[in-house]
C-alpha positions in Angstrom: 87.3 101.7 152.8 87.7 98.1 152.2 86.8 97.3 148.6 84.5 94.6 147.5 86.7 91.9 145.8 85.9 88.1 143.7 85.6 85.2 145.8 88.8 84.3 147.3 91.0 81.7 146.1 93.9 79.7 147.0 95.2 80.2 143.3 94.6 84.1 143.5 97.3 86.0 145.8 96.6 89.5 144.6 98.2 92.1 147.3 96.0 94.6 145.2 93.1 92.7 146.0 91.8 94.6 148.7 92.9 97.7 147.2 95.2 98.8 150.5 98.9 99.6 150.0 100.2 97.0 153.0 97.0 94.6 153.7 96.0 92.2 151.4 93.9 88.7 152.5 95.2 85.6 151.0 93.0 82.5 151.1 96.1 79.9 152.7 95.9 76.2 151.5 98.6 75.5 154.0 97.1 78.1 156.9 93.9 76.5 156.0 92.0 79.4 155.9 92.1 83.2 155.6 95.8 85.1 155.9 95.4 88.6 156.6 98.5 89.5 154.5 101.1 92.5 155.3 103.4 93.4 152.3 105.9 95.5 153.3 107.1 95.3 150.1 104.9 97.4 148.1 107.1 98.5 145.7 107.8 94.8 143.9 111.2 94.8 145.3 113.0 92.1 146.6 116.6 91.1 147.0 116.1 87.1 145.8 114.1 86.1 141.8 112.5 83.1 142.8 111.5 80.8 139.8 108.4 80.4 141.1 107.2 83.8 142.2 104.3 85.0 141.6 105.0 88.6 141.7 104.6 90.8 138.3 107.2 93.1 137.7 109.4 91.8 140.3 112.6 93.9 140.4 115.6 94.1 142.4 116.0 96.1 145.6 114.2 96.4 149.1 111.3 97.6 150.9 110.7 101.2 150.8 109.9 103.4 154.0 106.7 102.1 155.5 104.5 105.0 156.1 103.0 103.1 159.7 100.5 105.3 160.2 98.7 104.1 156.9 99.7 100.7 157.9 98.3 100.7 161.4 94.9 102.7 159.9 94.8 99.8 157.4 95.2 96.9 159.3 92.7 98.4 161.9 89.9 98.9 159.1 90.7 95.6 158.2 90.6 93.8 161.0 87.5 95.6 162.2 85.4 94.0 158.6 86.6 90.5 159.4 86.2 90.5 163.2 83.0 92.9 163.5 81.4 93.2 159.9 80.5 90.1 157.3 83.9 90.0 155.4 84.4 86.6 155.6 80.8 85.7 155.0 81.0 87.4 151.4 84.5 86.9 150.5 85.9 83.7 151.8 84.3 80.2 150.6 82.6 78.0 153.2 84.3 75.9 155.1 87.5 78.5 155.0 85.9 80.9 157.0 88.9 81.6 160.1 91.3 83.9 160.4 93.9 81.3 160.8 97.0 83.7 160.8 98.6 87.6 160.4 101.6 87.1 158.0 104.7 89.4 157.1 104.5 88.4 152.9 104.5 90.1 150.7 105.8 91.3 147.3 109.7 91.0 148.3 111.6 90.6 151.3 109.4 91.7 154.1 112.7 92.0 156.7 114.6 94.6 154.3 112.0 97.0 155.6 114.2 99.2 158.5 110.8 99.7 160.2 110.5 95.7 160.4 110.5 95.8 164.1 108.1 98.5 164.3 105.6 96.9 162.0 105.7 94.1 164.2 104.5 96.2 167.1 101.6 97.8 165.4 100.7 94.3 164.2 101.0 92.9 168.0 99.3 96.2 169.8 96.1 95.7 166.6 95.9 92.3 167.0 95.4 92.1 170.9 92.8 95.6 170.2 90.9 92.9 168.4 90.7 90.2 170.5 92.9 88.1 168.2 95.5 87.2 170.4 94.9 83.4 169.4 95.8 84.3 165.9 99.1 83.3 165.2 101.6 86.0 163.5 104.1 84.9 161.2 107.2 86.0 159.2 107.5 84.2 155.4 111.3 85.3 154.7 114.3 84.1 152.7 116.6 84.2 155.5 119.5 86.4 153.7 119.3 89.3 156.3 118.9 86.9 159.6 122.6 88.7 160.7 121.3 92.1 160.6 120.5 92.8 164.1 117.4 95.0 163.6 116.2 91.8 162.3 117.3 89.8 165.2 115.6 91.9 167.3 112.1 92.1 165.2 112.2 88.0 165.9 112.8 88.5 169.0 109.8 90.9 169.2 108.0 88.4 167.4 109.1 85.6 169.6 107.7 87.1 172.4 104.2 87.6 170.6 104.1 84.1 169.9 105.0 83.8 166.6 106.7 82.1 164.5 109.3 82.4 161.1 108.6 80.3 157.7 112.2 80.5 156.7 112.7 79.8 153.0 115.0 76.6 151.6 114.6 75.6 148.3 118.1 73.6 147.5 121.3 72.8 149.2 124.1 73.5 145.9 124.7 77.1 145.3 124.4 76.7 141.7 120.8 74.6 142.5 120.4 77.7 145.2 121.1 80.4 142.2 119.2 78.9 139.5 116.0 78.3 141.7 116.1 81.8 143.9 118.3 83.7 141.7 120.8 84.8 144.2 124.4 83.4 144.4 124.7 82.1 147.5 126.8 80.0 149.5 124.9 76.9 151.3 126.9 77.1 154.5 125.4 81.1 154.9 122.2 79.5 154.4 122.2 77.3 157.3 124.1 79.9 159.1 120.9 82.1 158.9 119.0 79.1 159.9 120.4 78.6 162.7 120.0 82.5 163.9 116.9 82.6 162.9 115.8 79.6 165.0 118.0 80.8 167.6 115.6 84.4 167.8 112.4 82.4 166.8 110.8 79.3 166.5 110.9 78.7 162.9 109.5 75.7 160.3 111.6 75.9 157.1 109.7 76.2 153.8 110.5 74.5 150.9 108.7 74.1 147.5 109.6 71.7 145.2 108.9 71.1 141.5 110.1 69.5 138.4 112.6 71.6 136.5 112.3 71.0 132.4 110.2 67.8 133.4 112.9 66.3 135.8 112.0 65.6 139.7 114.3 66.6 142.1 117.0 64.0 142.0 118.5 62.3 144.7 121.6 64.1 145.0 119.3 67.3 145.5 117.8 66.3 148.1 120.8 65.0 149.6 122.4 68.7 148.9 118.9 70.1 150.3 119.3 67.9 153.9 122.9 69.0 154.6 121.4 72.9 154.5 119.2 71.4 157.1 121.5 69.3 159.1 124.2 72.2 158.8 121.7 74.8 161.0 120.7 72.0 163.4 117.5 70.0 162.8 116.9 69.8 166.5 116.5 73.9 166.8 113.6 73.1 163.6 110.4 73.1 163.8 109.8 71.1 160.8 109.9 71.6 157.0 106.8 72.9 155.5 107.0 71.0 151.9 104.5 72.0 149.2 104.3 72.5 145.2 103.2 74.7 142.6 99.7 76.0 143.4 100.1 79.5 141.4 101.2 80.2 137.6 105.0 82.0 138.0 105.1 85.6 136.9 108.8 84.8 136.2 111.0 84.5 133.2 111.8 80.8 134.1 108.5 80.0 134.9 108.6 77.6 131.3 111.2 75.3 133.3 108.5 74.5 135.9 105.7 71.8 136.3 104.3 70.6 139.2 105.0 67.5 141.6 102.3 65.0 142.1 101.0 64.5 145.5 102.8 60.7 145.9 106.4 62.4 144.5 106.1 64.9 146.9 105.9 62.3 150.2 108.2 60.4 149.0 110.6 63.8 149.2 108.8 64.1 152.8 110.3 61.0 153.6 113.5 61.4 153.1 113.3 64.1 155.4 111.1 62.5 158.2 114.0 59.9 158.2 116.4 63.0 159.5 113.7 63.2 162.2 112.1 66.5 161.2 108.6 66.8 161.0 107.0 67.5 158.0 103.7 68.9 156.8 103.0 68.1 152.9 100.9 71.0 151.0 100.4 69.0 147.0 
């Protein structure tokens, strides 16, 4: 049973909002439409504390086991009121009114899940069930687990579907990398994982950027930020995927952050169109 929920919005990305463990619709400012959501992460667990995040009661760990059977019987029942019912109609404002993607994000890291690959599989067999084949799948990770190979081989499975991994970078200095994500990291291993990740899949990396206690992103940041980029080999990249603050943090550090404006953010975009990448600007 798919519960009746408010008007969707791109400042509202309640997993609970369908009131499913691992399905959830997002409405996607930077898909551009309706994200049918799967959180395998259900348990608030993740091994990275963005800043930004907008998860309550975010705690440390990983995905728990994924019961697929519930998983597969939601994402069916799902699929089935936005393909073959009026979902969209009700729920989704005019004008946004597409499925424009089936995403792996959720409440923590989705690829910590040990049934990753298999999720991937019921996603794939559901999606073709429902003539969807069209709709893109994708993958919205942090990248720390890209040398696991159970998570080599759900890109490749994802790969072969089509899809397509939104590989989080946020900053290029690992104290820049620890105060932002709240991991300690070093930004070598970061574009290490890059690189295997768009070695598996073809990936876009996904960056927000902000002020920090009123300060843009200085230009030794973005400088930091680039090598991360140049490191894993901008020619294996998609692009960057470059967008601010949409959604209030649910995080202790959330007082350090403010948004961009639309013209500081481009000018960031061009520093990295001028390494050749592509970029795609979501204010």
């Amino acid at each position: 049973m798919i519960s009746t929920i408010p008007l969707l919005t791109i400042s509202n990305h309640d997993r609970d909002l369908a009131g499913l463990t691992y399905v959830y619709p997002v409405l996607s400012r930077r898909a551009g439409g309706v994200s049918v959501g799967i959180n395998l992460n259900p348990n608030n667990a993740c091994n990275w504390h963005c800043a930004y995040c907008q998860v309550p009661g975010l705690v440390r760990g990983k995905a728990p086991v994924i019961d697929l059977a519930v998983l597969e019987a939601e994402l069916s029942g799902f699929l089935s009121a936005l393909v073959r019912g009026d979902w969209l109609a009700v729920n989704a404002p005019e004008g946004m009114r597409q499925i424009r993607d089936i995403a792996f994000s959720g409440n923590g890291e989705p690829t910590s899940a040990e049934a990753f690959t298999a999720a991937i599989d019921v996603v794939v067999r559901l999606r073709a069930a429902f003539g969807l084949d069209d709709v893109p799948l994708r993958l919205i990770t942090n990248g720390s687990l890209m040398a696991q190979a159970r998570v080599q081989a759900g890109l490749d499975r994802l790969a072969a579907a089509g899809g397509e991994v939104w590989f989080k970078v946020d900053a290029g200095e690992a104290a820049a990398i620890e105060r932002i994500n709240g991991v300690s990291l070093d930004p070598q291993a970061l574009s290490r994982h890059l690189s295997i990740c768009a070695a598996h899949c073809p990936t876009w990396v996904q960056t927000c950027m902000f002020r920090w206690d009123g300060e843009v992103p200085s230009a030794a940041f973005i400088d930091a930020y680039l090598e991360v980029l140049l490191g894993a080999g901008p020619e294996r990249l998609q692009g960057v995927l470059l967008y601010g603050i949409a959604r209030p943090s649910m995080q202790v550090g959330a007082s350090h952050l403010s948004p961009l404006s639309a013209v500081e953010l481009e000018q960031i975009a061009d520093r990295i169109k001028q390494k050749g990448l592509t970029v795609r600007v979501s204010p």
